[in-house]
N, C-alpha and C positions, 0 to 999 in steps of 0.2 A: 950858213948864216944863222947865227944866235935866234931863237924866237925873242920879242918884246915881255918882258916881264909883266904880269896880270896881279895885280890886287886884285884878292876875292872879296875883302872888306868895300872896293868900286865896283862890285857886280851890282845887279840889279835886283830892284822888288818889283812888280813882280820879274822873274826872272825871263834871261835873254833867250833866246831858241835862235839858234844858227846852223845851215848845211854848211857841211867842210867838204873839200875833197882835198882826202889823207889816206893815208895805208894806218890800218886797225889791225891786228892780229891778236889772236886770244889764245894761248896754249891751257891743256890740260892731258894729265897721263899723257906726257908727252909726245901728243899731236896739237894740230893747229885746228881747231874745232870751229872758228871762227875769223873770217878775214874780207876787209871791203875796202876801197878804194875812197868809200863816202863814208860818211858820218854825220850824225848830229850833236851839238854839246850845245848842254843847258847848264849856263852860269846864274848862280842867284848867291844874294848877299851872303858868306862868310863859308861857302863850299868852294868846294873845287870842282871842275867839272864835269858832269855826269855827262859820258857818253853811251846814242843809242846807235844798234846797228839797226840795218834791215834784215828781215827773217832769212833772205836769201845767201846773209853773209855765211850764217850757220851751217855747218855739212851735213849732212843726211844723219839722223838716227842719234844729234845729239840735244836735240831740246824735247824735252818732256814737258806736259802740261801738269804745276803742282797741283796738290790735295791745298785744303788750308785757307784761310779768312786773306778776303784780298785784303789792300790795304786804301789807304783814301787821302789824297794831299789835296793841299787847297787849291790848287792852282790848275791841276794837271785832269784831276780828276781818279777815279778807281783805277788802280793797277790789281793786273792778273800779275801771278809766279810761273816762274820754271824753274824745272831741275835741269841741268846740265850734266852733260857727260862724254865718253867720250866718242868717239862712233860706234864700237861695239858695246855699247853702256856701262863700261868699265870706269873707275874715277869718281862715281855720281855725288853730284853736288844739288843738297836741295836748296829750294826758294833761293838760286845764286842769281837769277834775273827775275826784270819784270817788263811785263809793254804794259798800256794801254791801251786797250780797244777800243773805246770809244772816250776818246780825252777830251777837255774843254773845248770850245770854237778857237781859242785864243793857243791853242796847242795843240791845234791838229795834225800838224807834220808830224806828229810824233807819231799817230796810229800804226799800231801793230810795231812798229820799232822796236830793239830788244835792248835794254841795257842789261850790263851785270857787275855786281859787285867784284872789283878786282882782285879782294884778297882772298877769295874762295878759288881764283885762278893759279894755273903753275906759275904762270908770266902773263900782261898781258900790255903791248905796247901800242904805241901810240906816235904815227909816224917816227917811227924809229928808235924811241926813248921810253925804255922801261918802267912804265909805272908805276906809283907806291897807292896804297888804297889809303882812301880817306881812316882818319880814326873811329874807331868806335863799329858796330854791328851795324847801324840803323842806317848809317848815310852809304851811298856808291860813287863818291868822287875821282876821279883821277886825279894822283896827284902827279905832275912833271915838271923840269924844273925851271920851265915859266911862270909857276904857278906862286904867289906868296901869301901864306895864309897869315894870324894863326885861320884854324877852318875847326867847322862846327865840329862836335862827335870825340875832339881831344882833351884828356882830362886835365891837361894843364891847362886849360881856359875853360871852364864851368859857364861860366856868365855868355858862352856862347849857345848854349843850350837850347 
């Protein structure tokens, strides 16, 4: 059965936080470094949706804690980095995720949760449906194709900036 079509331009400010139970898989140096049954996505106005895992999704010996300045959303609160890799540290991708340790009261589900930017990954799906990564460095959305942007980070829409 088709998923329902999602405008990101009807997501919310502030934005949504929702548990999913989905199959997540995350390849890189082709293994599967990353895979949960659960999920979290946070939809907010003109993204597409960033999902986080739990730390446990992760296999042994592929998340590194980054070097480097967190960063600060208004919503969320400080996010920490990781580098990614691949079990035997082969593949390494820096600052390709982030959690929050201690995120707002208003987003605490997220604690310790690990998102990652999909286009630093081989693949990374999304019950069952190959992801495209949002545009641009800055954002980590998932993009699938319930998804209808336009969505921030793409240079044919500036004014989404």
């Amino acid at each position: 059965m088709a998923k329902e079509k999602e405008r990101v331009s009807d997501y919310p400010r502030p934005p949504l936080v929702e548990g999913i139970e989905g199959e997540v898989m995350v390849h890189l140096g082709g293994e599967v470094i990353a895979q949960s049954s659960q999920y979290i996505r946070v939809c907010e106005t003109f993204h597409p949706p960033t999902i986080y895992l739990p730390p446990s999704a992760f296999q042994a010996g592929t998340l590194h804690a980054a070097t480097g300045r967190p960063s600060y959303c208004e919503w969320k609160g400080v996010a920490s980095y990781w580098d990614l890799s691949t079990t035997q540290g082969t593949a390494l991708r820096q600052r390709a995720g982030w959690s929050y340790g201690q995120p707002t009261a208003r987003f605490s589900e997220l604690t310790n949760w690990i998102s990652l930017y999909p286009g630093l990954m081989e693949a990374c799906y999304l019950e069952g449906e190959r992801v495209m990564a949002q545009p641009g460095n800055f954002y980590g959305g998932w993009i699938t194709s319930a998804v209808i942007g336009p969505f921030k980070g793409d240079p044919n829409h500036p004014e989404l900036i």
